[in-house]
C-alpha positions as CSV (number, residue, x, y, z in Angstrom):
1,X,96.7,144.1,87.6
2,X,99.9,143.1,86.1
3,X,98.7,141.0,82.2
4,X,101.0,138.2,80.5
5,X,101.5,138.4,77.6
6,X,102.0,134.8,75.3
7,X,103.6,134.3,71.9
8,X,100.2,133.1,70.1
9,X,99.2,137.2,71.2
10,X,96.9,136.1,73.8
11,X,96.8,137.8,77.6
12,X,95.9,136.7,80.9
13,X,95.7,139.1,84.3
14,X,98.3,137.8,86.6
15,X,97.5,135.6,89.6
16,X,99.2,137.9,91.6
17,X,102.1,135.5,92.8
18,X,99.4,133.0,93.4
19,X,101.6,129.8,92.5
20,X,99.2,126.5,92.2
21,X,101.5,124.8,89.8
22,X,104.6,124.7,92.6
23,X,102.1,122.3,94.7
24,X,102.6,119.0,95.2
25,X,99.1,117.7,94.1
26,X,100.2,114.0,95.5
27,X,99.9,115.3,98.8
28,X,96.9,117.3,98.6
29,X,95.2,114.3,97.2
30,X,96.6,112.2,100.1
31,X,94.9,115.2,102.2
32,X,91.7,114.6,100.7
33,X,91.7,111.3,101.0
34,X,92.4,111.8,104.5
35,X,89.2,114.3,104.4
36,X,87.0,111.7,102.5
37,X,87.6,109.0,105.7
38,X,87.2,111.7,108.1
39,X,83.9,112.3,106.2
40,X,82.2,108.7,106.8
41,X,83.5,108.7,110.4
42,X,81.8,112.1,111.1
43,X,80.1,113.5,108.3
44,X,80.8,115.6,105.1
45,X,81.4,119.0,106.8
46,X,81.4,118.1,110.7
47,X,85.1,119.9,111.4
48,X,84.0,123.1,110.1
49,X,81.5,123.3,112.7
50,X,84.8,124.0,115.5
51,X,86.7,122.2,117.8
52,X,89.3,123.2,120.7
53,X,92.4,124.4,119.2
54,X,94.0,122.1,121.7
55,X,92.3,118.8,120.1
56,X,93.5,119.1,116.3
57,X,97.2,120.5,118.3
58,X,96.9,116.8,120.4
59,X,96.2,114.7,116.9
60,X,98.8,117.2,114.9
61,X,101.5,116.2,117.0
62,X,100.3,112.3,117.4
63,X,100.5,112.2,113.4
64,X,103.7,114.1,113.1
65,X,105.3,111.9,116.6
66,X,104.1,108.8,115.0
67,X,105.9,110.1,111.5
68,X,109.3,111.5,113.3
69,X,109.1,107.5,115.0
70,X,108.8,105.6,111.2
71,X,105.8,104.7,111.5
72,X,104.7,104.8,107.7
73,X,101.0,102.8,108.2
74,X,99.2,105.9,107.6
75,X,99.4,108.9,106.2
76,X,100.2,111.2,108.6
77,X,101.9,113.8,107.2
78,X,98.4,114.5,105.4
79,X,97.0,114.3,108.8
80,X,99.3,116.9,109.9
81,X,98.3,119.1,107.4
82,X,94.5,118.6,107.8
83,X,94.9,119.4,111.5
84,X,96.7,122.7,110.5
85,X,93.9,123.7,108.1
86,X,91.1,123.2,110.6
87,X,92.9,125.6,112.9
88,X,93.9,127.9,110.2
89,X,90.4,128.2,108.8
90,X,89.0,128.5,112.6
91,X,91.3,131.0,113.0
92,X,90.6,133.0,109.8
93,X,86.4,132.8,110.7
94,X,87.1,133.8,114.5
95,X,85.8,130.0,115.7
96,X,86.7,129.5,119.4
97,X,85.9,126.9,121.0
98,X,86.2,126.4,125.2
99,X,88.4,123.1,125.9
100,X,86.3,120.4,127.6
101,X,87.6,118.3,130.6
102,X,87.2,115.1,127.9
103,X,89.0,112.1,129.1
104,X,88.0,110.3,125.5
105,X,89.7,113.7,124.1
């Protein structure tokens, strides 16, 4: 593992090209807001139990229509993301869950 090296002398192991600082930390706190209502609606840790891929795809691309339209009432560019981390940490834990005929979808 690749060390830097500072002028004070002191040395820290690389990330690695792990980049945290580049992050806009506005918007992952707008994503945990988003989490934190999502939690009194359903519970702390309800989405990691699964859902249909095709249910966070349907409210991804409601948040992100809704966005592309103006609508700036919510944020759904946050919701956008959350939706893409549910199916990116199903994905990553092999979580698949059978679509439902669910006319409340």
């Amino acid at each position: 593992m690749k060390k830097e090296n500072y002028s004070t002398g002191a040395t820290r192991n690389d990330l690695g090209g792990i980049r945290y600082d580049l992050l806009y930390f506005d918007f992952i706190k707008e994503m945990a807001e988003v989490m934190g209502e999502g939690a009194k609606s359903h519970g702390s840790r309800n989405w990691e139990q699964g859902m249909p891929e095709g249910t966070c795809m349907n409210h991804l691309m409601n948040h992100l229509q809704q966005y592309l339209d103006g609508d700036r009432s919510e944020p759904h560019l946050a919701k956008v993301a959350v939706n893409a981390m549910f199916m990116q940490f199903y994905d990553d834990r092999g979580i698949h869950i059978e679509e439902e005929d669910n006319e409340n979808g």
